[in-house]
C-alpha positions in Angstrom: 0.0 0.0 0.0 1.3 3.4 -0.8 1.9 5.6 2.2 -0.3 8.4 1.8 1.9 11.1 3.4 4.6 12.7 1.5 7.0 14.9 2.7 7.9 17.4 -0.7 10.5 19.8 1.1 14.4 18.5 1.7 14.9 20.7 4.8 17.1 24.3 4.2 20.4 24.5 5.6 21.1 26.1 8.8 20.9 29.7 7.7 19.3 28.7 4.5 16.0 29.1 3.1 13.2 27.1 1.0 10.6 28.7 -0.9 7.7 26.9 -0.1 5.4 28.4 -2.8 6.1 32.7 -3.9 5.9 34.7 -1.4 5.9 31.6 1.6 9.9 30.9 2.8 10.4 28.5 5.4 13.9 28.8 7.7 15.2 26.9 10.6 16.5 28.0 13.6 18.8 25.7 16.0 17.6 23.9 19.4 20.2 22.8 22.2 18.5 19.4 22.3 18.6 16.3 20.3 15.3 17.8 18.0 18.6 20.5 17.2 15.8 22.9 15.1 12.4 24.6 15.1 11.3 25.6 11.7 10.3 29.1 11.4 7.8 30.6 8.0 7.7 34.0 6.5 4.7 35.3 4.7 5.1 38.0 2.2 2.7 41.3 3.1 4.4 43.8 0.0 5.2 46.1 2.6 6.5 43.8 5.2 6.3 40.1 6.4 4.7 38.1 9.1 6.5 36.1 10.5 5.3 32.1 12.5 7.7 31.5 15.1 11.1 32.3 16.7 13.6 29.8 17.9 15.2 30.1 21.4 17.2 33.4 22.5 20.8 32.6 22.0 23.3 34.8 20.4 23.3 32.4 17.3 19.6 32.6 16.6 19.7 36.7 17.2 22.7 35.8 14.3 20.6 34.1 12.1 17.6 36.4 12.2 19.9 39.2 11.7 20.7 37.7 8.4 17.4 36.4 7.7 15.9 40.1 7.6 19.2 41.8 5.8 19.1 39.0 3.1 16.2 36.3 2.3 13.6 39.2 4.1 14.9 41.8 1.6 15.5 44.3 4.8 11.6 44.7 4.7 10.0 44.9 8.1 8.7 41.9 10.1 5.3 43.3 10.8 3.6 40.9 12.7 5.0 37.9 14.7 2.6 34.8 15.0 3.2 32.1 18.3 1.6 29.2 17.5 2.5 28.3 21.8 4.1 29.0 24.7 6.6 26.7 24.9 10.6 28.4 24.8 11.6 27.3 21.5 8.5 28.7 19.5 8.1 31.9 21.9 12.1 32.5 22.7 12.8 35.7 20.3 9.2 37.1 20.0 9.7 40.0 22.7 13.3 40.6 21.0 11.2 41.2 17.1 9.3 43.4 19.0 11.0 45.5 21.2 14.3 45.6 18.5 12.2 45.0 15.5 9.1 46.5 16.0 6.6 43.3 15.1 3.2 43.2 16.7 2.8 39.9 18.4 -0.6 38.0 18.0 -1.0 34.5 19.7 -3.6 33.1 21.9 -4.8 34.7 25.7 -3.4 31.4 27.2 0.1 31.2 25.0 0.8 35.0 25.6 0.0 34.5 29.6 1.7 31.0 30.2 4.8 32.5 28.2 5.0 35.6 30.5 4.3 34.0 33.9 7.3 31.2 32.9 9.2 34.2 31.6 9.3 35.6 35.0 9.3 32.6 37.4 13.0 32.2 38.3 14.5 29.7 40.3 17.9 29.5 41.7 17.3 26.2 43.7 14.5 23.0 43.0 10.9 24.3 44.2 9.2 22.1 46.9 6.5 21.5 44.5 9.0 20.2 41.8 10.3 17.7 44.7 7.1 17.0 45.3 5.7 16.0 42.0 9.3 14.3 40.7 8.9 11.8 43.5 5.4 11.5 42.8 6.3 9.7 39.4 9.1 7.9 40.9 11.7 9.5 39.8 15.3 7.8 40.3 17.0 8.4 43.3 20.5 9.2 41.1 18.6 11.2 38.6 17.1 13.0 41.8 20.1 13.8 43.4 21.6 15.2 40.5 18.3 17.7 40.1 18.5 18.5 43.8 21.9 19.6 43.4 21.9 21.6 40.2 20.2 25.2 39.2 16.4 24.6 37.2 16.6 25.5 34.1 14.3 28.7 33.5 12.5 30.0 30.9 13.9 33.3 31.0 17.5 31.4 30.4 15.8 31.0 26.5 13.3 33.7 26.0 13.5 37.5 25.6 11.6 39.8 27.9 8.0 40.4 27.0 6.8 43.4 26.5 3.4 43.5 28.0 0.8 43.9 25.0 -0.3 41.5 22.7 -3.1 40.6 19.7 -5.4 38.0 21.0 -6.1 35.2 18.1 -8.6 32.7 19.2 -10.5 29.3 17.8 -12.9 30.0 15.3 -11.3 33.4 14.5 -10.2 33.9 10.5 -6.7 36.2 9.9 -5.3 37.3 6.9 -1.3 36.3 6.3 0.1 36.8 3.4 -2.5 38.1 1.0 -4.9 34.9 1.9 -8.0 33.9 4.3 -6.8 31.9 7.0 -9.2 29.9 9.6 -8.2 29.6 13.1 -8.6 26.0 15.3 -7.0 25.4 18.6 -5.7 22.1 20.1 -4.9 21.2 23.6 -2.3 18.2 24.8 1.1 19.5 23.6 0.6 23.0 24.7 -3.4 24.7 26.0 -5.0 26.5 23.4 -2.2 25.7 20.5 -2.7 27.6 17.3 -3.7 26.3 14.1 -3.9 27.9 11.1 -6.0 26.6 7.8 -6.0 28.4 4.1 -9.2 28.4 2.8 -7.9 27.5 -0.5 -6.4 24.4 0.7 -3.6 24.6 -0.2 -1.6 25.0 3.6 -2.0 24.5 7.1 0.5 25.8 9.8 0.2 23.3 12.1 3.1 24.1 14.8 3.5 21.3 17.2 -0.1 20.2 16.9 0.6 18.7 13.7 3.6 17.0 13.0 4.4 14.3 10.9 7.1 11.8 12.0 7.2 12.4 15.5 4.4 13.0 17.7 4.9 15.9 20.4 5.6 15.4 24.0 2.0 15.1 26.0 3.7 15.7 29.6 1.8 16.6 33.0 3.9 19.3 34.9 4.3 20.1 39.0 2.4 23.4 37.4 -0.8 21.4 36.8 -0.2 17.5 38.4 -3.9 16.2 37.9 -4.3 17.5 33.9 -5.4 15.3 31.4 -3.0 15.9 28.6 -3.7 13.0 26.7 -7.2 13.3 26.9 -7.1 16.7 25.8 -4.9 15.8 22.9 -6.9 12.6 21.3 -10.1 15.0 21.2 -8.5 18.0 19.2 -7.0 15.6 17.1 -10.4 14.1 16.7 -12.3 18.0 16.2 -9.1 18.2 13.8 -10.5 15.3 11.2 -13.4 16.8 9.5 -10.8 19.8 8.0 -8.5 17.8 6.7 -7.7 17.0 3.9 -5.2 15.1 1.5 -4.0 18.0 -0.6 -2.9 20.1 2.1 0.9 20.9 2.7 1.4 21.2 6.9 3.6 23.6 7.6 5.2 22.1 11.0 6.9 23.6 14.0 9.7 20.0 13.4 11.1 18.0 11.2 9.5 18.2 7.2 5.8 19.8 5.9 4.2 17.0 4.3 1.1 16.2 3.1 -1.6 13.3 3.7 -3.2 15.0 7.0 -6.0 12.6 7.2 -3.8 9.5 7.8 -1.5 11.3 10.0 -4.2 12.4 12.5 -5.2 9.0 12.4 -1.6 7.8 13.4 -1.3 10.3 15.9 -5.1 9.3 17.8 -3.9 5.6 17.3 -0.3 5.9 18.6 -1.5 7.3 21.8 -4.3 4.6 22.6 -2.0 1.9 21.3 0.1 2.6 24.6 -2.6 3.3 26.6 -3.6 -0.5 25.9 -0.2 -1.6 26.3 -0.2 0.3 30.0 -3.6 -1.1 31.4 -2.2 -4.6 30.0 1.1 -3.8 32.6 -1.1 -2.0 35.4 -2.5 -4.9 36.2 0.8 -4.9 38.7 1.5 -1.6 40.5 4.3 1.2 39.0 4.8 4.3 39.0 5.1 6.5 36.1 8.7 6.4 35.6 8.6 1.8 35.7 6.4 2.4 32.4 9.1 3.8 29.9 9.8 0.6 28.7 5.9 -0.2 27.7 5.4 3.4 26.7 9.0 4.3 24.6 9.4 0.7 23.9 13.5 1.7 24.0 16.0 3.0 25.8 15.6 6.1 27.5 19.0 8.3 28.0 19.7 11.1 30.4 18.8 13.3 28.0 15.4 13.0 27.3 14.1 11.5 31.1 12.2 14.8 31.8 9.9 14.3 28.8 9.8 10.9 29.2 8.5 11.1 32.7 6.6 14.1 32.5 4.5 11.8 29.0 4.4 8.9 31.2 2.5 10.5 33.8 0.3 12.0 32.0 -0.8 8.4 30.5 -1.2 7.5 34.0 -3.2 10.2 34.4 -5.1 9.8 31.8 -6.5 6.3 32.6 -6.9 7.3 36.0 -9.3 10.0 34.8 -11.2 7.4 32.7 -12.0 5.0 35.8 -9.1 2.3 34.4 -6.4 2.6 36.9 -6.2 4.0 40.3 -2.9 4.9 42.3 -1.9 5.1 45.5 1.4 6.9 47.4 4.4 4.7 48.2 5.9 6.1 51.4 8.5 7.8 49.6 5.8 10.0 47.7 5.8 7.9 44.6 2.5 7.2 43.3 2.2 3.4 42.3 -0.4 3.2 39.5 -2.3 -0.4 39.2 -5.6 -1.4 37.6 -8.7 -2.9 39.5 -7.0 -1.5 42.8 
């Protein structure tokens, strides 16, 4: 069977651009983790451009931009910058394009809020409530240590100040970028009230983290919210996602390559998700905590690297059949909370 999503775009160089269609260029910026980009779109406005997206702040990405806007951008103004979320790598240089730049920034009431209170919320030392929820998913005691005995990393450590201001954009609003009627849907799961973006022509779809293709985006609960339901917020937007979609349509993501084939792809990303929710009942049936369930979940190894996520994706699995009556858990006397079905 052919596999109905295609992925038309080899990626652009660091530094380097692809046109994606006249007056649509698509650049990357770099990450300091293993994902090592976030892709970043320019829409042509004649007398300017909008702009979806930022990168981290780091004196390479302020670089990048730099030469972005004298040479790709033709040294016309970035009028407007679009954040599709809150989280750093998406958010990072948005108060820098407006403060140095002068860009208007329009993103959802929740991205624009969560961004600014993380923005501000610095901590020199582990928070009680960190402690708190880390052990809670059973954390290991080495990886514990080493947190206990290290500096958080904070937001503001990869994201400009933010100016206070901002254009609210919310679901079921329409937008005009780059000469064309766009619709506005919101998702929930990766980030609350994630920003979508659909053409009516068709032809594109910005998508952002909502809607990759290849990987699926982290689905985590945090010590900011323990008791969400990330999961269950993120199988239903994919599911108010499936009437839209269509075939034809190029999704421009926040990762890895645009591709088309949207339908199938929402349908991988619903069935991913309750494929290891089945595989995590079937293990529940003996107690764990969060962190014991990487193996089922991740079905590999997990390094140093990426335990945060990891842990943070297999609580909220945990979570999420807890909320739907199919596990329940209980606290070990070390504050881990073992997780076990019919208990």
């Amino acid at each position: 069977m052919t596999d109905p999503i295609r992925t038309p775009f080899e990626p652009p160089e660091l530094g380097g651009v692809v046109e994606i269609e006249p007056g649509v260029l698509w650049t990357r910026m770099p990450l300091p983790v293993p994902l090592a980009h976030v892709n970043v779109y320019a829409f042509d406005e004649g007398d300017g451009w909008t702009v979806v997206d930022t990168g981290v702040d780091t004196r390479k990405s302020r670089g990048l931009w730099e030469a972005f806007m004298a040479g790709p951008l033709g040294g016309r103004p970035i009028k407007r910058v679009i954040v599709t979320h809150h989280h750093l790598d998406h958010v990072g240089l948005a108060g820098w394009l407006m403060t140095d730049h002068g860009a208007e920034l329009l993103t959802s009431r929740t991205s624009y809020l969560m961004a600014r209170m993380l923005r501000l919320d610095i901590q020199d030392a582990p928070t009680p409530e960190m402690c708190d929820f880390w052990r809670s998913c059973g954390m290991s005691e080495e990886v514990y240590a080493k947190r206990l005995s290290e500096r958080p990393f904070n937001t503001a450590d990869a994201v400009s100040s933010l100016p206070l201001g901002y254009t609210r954009l919310q679901d079921g609003d329409e937008i005009e970028i780059g000469g064309q009627i766009w619709d506005i849907r919101t998702g929930d799961g990766h980030a609350p009230e994630h920003l979508t973006f659909w053409r009516r022509d068709g032809a594109l779809v910005i998508g952002g983290d909502q809607l990759l293709g290849g990987i699926s985006p982290n689905l985590g609960v945090s010590a900011t919210e323990p008791l969400a339901d990330p999961v269950g917020d993120w199988i239903a937007s994919c599911e108010r996602f499936v009437p839209h979609a269509r075939d034809s349509q190029l999704v421009l993501t926040g990762h890895k390559l645009p591709y088309t084939g949207l339908p199938a792809r929402l349908s991988h990303l619903i069935d991913n998700h309750r494929h290891a929710l089945a595989r995590l009942t079937e293990v529940l049936s003996e107690p764990r905590t969060a962190c014991d369930c990487f193996d089922v979940l991740f079905k590999r190894p997990i390094k140093e690297g990426e335990y945060g996520l990891a842990m943070v994706e297999a609580m909220a699995h945990c979570r999420h059949l807890e909320r739907q009556g199919v596990v329940t858990g209980r606290l070990r006397e070390d504050g881990a909370i073992l997780w076990q079905t019919g208990a």
